[in-house]
N, C-alpha and C positions, 0 to 999 in steps of 0.2 A: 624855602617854601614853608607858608606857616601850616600849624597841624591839624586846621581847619580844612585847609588849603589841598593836602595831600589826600585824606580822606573825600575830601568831594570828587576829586577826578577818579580814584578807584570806583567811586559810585558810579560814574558816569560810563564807565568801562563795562562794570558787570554789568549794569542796566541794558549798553547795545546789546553786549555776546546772550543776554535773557531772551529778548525780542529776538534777537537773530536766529537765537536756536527754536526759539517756540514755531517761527515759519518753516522754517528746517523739517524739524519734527513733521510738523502735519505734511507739508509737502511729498515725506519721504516713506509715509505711512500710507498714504492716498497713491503714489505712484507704484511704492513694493505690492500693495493689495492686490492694485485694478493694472497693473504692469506686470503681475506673476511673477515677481520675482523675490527670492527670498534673503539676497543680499542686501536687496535695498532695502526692503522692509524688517530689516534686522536693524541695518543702519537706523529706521526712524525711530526702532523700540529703545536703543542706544540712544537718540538724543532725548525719549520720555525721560530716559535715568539721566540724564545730564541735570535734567530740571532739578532733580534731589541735590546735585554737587554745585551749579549756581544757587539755589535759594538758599543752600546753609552755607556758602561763602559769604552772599549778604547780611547773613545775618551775622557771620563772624566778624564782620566789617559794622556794621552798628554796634554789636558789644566791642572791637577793639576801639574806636573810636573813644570811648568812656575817657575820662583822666582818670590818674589815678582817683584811689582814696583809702580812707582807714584800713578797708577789710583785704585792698588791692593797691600796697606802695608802690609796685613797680609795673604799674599798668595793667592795660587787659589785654595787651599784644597777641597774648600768645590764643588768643582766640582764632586769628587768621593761621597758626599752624596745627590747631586742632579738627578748622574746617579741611586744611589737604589734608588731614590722612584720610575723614569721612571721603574728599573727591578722589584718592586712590580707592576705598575701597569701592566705591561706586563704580570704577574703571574696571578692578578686576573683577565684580558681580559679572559689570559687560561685557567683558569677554568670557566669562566660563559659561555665559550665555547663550552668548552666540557662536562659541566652538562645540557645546553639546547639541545645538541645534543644526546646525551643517553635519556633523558626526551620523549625528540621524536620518537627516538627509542623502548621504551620501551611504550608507550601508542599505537603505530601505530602497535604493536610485527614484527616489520620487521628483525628479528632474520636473521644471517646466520651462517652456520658452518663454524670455520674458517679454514684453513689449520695448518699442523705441521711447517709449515715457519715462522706464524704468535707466533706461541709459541716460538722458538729459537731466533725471535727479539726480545722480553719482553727479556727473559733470556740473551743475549746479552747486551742490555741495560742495564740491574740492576748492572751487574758488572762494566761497562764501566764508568758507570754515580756515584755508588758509590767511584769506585777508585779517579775520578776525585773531587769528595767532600772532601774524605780525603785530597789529593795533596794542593786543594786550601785552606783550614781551616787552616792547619797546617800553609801555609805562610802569609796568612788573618790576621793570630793572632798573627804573629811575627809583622808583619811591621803594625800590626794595619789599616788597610786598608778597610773601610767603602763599597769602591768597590768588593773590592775581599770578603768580609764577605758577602755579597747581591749575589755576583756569585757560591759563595760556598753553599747558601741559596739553591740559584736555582735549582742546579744540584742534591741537596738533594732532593729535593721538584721531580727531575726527577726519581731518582732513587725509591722515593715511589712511584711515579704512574706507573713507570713500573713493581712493588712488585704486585699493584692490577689489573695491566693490566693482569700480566700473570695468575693468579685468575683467572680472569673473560674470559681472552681467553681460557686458561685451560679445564676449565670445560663447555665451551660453542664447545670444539674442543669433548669433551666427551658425549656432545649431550646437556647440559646446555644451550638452545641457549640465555634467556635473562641473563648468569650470566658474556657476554661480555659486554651488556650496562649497567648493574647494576656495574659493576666495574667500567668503565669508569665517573660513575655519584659519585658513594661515592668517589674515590679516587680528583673530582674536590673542595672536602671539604675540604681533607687535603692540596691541594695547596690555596686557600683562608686563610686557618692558616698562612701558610710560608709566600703570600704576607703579612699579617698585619703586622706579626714581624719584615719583612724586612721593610717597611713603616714605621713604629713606630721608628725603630731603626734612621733611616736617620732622619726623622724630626726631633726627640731628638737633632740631631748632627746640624741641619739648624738652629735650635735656640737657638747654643747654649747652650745648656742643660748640665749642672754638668759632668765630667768625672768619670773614679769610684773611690770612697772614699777611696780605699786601696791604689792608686796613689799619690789622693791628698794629704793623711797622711803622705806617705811616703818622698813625698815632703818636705813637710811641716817640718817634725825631720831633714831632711837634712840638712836643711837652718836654723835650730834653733842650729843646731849642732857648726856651725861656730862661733869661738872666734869673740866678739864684736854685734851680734844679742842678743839684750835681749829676745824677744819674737816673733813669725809668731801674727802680729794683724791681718791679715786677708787671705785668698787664695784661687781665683777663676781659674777655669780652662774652656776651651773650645774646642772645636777640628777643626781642618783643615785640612781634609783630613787623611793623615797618620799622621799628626802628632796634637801635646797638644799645644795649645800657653796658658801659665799661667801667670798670675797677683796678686803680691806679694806685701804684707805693712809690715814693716819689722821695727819693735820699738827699737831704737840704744841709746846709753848716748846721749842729746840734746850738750851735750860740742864739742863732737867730730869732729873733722875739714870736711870739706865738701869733701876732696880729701880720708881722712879715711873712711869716711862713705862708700863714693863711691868703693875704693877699697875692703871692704868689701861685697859692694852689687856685685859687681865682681866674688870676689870667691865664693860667693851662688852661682851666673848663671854656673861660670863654673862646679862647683861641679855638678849643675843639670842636666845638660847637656852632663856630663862623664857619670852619672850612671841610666841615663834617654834618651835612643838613639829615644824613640819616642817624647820627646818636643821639639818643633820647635822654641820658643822664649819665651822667660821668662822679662815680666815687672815688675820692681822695683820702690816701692813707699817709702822713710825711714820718719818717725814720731820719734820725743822726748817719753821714755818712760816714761818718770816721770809727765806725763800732759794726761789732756783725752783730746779730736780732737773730733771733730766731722767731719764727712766722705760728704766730697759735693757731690751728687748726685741725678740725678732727673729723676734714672729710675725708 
């Protein structure tokens, strides 16, 4: 997939789950108001703040898009795991939100009945919000996309608190009146889960952090695979965004002419690069294998 190519279908991704959540929202604000219910209308202040975690995913997806250049050699990837952590922290705002606002509710018992409008928003939602979880994971996990994995997060993370919303509006519609802020309050636990994961996952990715070992293995046989590599001596990886930039020591006969060597570090990169459409750049380092080195480094 060319890298023109990959960036327009994320666009094309966060553009639906934008529109989708913008009807959401209003929908879900209009029915908790005039439906008295304070689940749902918690739900629709949760998808106002969602707006904050899609607009700056978009926009991390226009800066990552860039090529490199002088001031930025190894891309602007890492734009797309700077926007997850802003969409965790948007997640856990939503939920210490909406658990001190049931908290309140439920000590002060300002219970109301809510309407059958306020139930057919929940149920609206869970389907709206799951479909669009599936939609975004599936392409999240193709193009590897640190953003779209965080906004796929999210809409899951929506789609359960509207599972407990309609719970708690449910049987708060059936006379239950605290089991709408009771819902509202447990269901802000399972979104404080999703932020951490998503959080966790991005910093892993801001620092750098190992890619997964079934990659870098596979890698790694690749490049060993190639007539004239005696050995992979070493291989780091890291991510930029959508994609792996990897850094390769590559043990060759010390005879071999400097234009051999090179062509052979050549056809690793390309090889990895055919059967690898998420690594972005591949660094080559070649050592004598018949001698031990010792590796200069002072991290």
């Amino acid at each position: 997939m060319l890298r023109e190519e990959r960036f327009n279908k994320a666009d094309r991704i966060i553009a639906v789950g934008f529109w989708a959540n913008a009807g959401l929202m209003i929908m879900k604000l209009l029915a908790g108001y005039f439906g008295k219910s304070e689940a749902v209308f918690a739900d629709g202040l949760e998808s106002a703040c969602d707006f904050i975690a899609i607009l700056s995913t978009m926009i991390a997806l226009k800066v990552g898009r860039q090529p490199f250049d002088p001031k930025h050699p190894y891309g602007h990837g890492k734009a797309e795991s700077i926007a997850a952590v802003l969409v965790s922290l948007v997640i856990f705002l939503t939920g210490i939100g909406i658990l001190v606002k049931a908290v309140h509710t439920i000590m002060d018992r300002t219970y109301q009945t809510p309407d059958l409008i306020a139930v057919l928003a929940a149920l609206v939602t869970i389907a709206v919000k799951e479909w669009l979880y599936r939609y975004t994971v599936s392409t999240g996990k193709h193009l590897e996309s640190p953003a779209l994995a965080a906004v796929a997060k999210d809409h899951r993370k929506d789609a359960v608190t509207s599972i407990a919303t309609l719970v708690g509006v449910f049987g708060a519609y059936l006379g239950a009146g605290v089991m709408d802020p009771l819902a509202a309050g447990l269901t802000a636990f399972f979104i404080f889960h999703i932020g951490y994961e998503t959080c966790m996952g991005a910093i892993h990715d801001l620092m750098d952090g190992l890619p997964s070992g079934d990659l870098i293995q596979s890698i790694s046989e690749v490049a060993e695979a190639v007539d004239g590599v005696e050995h992979v001596h070493e291989i780091r990886g890291r991510r930029s965004g959508q994609y792996i930039i990897i850094d390769l020591k590559l043990d060759m006969d010390p005879e071999m002419t400097v234009k051999r060597s090179h062509d052979i570090a050549t056809t690793v990169k390309r090889l990895i690069f055919e059967q690898f459409p998420n690594v972005g750049d591949v660094m080559i380092h070649i050592n004598p294998h018949d001698e031990e080195h010792e590796d200069l480094i002072r991290l």
